[in-house]
MDTraj code that builds the backbone (N, CA, C; nanometers):
import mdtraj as md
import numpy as np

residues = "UNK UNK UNK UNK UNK UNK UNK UNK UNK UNK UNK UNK UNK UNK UNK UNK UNK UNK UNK UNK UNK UNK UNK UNK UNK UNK UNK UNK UNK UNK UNK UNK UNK UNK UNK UNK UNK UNK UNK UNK UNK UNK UNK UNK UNK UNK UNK UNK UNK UNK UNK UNK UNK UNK UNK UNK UNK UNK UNK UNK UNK UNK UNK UNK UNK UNK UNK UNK UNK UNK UNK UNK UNK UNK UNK UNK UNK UNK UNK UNK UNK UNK UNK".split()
xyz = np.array([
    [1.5568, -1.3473, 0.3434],
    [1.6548, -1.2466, 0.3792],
    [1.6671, -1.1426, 0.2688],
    [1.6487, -1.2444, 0.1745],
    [1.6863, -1.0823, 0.0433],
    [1.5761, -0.9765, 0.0939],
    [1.4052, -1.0458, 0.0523],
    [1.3231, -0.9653, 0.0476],
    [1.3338, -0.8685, 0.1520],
    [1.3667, -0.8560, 0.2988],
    [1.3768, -0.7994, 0.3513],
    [1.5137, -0.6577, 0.3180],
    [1.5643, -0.6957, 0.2987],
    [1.6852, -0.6167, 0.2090],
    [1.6542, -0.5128, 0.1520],
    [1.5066, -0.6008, 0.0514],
    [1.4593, -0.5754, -0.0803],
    [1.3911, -0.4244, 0.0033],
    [1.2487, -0.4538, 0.1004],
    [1.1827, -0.3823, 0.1580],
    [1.2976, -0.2643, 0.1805],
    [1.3663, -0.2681, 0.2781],
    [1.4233, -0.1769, 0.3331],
    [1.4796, -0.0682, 0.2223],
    [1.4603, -0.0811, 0.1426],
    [1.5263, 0.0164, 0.0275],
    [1.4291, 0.0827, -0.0419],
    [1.2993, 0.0273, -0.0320],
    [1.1710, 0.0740, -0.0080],
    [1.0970, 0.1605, 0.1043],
    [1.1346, 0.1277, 0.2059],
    [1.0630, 0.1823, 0.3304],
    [1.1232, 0.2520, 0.4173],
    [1.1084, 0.3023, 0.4550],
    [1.2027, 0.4398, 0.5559],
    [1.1139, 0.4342, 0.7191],
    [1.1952, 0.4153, 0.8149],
    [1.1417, 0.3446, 0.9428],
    [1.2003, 0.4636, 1.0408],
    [1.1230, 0.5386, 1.1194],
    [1.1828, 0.6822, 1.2137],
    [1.1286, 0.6323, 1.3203],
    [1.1781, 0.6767, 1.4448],
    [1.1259, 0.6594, 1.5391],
    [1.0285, 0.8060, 1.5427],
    [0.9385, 0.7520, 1.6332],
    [0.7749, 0.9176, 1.6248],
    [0.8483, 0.9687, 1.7540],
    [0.8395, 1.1280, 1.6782],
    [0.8656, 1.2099, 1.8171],
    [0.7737, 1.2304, 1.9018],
    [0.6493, 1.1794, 1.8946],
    [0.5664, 1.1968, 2.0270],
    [0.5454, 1.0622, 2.0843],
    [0.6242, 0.9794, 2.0748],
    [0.6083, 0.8488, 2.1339],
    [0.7520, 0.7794, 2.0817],
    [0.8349, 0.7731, 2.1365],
    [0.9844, 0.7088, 2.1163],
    [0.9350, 0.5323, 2.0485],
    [0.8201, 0.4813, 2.1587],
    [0.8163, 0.3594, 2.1128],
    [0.7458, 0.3163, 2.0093],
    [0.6436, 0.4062, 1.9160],
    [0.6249, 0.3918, 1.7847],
    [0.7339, 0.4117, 1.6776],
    [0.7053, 0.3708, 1.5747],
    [0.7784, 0.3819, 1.4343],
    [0.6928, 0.4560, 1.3383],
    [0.7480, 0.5446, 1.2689],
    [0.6722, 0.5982, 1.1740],
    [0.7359, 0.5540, 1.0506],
    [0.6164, 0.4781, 0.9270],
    [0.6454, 0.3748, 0.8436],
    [0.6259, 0.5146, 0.6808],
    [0.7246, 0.5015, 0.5961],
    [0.6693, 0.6056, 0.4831],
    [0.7681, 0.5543, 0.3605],
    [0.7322, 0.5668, 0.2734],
    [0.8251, 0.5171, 0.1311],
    [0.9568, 0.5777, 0.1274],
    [1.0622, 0.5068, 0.0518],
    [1.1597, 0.5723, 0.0439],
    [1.1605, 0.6346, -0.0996],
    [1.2374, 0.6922, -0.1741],
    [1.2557, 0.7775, -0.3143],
    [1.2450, 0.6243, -0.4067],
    [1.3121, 0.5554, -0.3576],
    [1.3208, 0.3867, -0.4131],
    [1.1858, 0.3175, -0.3644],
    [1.0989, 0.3259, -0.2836],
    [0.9830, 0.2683, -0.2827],
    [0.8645, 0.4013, -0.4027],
    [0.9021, 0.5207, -0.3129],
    [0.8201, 0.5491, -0.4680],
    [0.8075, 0.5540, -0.6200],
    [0.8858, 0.5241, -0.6229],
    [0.9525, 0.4802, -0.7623],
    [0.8939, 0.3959, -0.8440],
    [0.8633, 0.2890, -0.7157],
    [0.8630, 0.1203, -0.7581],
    [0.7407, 0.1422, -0.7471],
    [0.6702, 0.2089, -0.6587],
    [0.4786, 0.2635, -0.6907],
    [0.4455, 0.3026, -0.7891],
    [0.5366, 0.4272, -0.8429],
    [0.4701, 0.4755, -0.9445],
    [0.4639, 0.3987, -1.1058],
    [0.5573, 0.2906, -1.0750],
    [0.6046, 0.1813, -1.1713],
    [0.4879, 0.0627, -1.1851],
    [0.4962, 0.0069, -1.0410],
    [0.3354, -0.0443, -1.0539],
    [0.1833, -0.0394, -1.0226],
    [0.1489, 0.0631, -1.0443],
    [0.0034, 0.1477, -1.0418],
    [-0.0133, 0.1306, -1.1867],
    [0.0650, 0.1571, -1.3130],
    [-0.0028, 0.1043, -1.4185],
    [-0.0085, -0.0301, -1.4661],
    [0.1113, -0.1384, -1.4011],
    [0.0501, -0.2655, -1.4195],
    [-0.0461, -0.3579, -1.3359],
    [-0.0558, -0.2968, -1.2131],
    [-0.1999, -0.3264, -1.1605],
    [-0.3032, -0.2543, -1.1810],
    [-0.2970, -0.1119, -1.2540],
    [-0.4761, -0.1251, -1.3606],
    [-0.4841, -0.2103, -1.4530],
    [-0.4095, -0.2542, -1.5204],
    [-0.4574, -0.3353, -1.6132],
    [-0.4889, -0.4838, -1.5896],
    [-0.4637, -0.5559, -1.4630],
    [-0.5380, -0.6391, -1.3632],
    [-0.6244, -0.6584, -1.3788],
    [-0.7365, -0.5990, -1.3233],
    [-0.9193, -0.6513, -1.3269],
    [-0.9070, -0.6918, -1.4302],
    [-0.9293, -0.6681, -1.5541],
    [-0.9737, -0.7474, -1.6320],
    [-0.9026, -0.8892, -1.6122],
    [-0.7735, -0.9337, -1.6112],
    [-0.7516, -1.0721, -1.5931],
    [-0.7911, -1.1376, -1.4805],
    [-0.7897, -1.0438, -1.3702],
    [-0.8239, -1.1137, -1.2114],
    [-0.9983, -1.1554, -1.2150],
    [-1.0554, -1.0879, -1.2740],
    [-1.2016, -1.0822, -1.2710],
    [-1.2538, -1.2055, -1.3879],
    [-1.1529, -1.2428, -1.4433],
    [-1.2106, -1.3431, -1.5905],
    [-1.2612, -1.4307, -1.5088],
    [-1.4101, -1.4708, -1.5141],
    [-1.3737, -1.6399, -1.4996],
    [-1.4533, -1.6398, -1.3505],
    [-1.5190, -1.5058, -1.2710],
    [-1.5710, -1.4848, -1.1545],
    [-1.7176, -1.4357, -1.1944],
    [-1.7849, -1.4760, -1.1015],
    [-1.9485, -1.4664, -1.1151],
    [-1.9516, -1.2975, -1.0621],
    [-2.0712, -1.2473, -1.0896],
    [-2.0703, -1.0999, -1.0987],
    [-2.0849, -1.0493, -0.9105],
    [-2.0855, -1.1807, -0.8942],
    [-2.1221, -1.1427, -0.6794],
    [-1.9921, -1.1538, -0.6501],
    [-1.8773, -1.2083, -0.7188],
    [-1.8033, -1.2261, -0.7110],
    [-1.6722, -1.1385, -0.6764],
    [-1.6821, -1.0308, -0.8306],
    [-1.6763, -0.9619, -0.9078],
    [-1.6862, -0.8280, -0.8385],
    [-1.8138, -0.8170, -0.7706],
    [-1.8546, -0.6913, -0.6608],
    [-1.7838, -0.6965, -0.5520],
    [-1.7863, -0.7829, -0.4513],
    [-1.6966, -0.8114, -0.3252],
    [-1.5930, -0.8248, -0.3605],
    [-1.5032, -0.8517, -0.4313],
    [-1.3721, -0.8184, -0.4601],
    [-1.3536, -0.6778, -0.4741],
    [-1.4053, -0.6257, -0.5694],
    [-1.4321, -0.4702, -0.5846],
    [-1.4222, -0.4099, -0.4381],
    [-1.5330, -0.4402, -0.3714],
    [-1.6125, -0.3697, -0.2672],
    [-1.4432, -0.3946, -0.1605],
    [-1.3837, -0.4768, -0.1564],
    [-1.2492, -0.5494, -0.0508],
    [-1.1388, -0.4588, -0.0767],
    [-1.1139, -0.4294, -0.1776],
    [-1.0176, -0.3977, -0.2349],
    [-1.0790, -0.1820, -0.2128],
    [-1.1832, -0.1728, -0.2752],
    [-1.1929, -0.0313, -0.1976],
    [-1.1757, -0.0281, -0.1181],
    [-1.2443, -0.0941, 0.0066],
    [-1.2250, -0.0891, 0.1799],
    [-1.0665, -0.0998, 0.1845],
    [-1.0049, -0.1896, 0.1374],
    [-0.8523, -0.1669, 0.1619],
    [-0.7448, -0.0349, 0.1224],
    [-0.8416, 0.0163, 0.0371],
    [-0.7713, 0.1251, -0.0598],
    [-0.7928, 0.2823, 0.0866],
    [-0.9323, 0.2301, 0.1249],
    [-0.9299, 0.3610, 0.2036],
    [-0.8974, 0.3416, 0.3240],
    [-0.8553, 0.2193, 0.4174],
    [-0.7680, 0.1877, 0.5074],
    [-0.6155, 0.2458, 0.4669],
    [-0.5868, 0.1876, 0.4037],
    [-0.4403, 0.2088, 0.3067],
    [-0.4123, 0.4181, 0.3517],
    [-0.5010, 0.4721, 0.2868],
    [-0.4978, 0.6450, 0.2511],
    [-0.5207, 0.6668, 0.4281],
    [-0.6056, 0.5934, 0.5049],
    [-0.6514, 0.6971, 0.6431],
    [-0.4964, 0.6768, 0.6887],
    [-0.4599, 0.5514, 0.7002],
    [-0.3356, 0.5257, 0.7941],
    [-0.2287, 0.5868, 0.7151],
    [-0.2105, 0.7070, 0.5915],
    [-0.1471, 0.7321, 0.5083],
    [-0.1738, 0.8846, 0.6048],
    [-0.2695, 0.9392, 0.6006],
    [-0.2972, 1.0487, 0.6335],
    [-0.2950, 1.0721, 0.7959],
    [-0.3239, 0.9760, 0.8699],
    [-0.2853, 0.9610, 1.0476],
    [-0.1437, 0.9865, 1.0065],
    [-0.0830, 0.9406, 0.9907],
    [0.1114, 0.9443, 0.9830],
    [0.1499, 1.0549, 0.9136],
    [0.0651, 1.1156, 0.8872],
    [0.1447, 1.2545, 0.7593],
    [0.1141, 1.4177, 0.9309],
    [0.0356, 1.3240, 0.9808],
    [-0.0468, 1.4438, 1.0496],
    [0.0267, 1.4222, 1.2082],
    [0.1063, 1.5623, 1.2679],
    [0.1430, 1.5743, 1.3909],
    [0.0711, 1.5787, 1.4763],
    [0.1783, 1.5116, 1.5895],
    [0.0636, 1.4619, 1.6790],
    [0.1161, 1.5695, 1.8098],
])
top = md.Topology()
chain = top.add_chain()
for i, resn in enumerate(residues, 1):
    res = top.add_residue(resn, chain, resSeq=i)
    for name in ("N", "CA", "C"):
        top.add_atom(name, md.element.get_by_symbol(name[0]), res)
traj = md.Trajectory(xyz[None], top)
């Protein structure tokens, strides 16, 4: 229950004006905040996440984590863009 609390003070939830029954999902001033807070302690990550992983390892994590990064930005950029 908290975390949800927690989210909501983070996330800002509209209904889409070209479809009543979607939600349009976007940070709040308090979720960006808390981004711009941790973007520098998750660069400094790989190196601990990666200790200790074989280099095939090492790549597909890499390679997962891009693919997620540019999922992340399209569905960032579908929602910024009127429909």
């Amino acid at each position: 229950m908290r975390d949800r609390r927690a989210l909501q003070r983070w996330v800002l939830r509209t209904v889409s004006p070209s479809d009543r029954r979607a939600r349009l999902v976007a940070l709040s001033r308090a979720g960006e905040t808390l981004l711009a807070q941790a973007i520098p302690v998750a660069a400094a990550l790989p190196p601990k996440i990666l200790a200790g992983r074989s280099t095939e390892e090492q790549d597909q994590l890499t390679r997962l984590l891009a693919k997620a990064t540019r999922d992340i930005e399209d569905m960032e950029q579908s929602a910024a863009q009127p429909v």
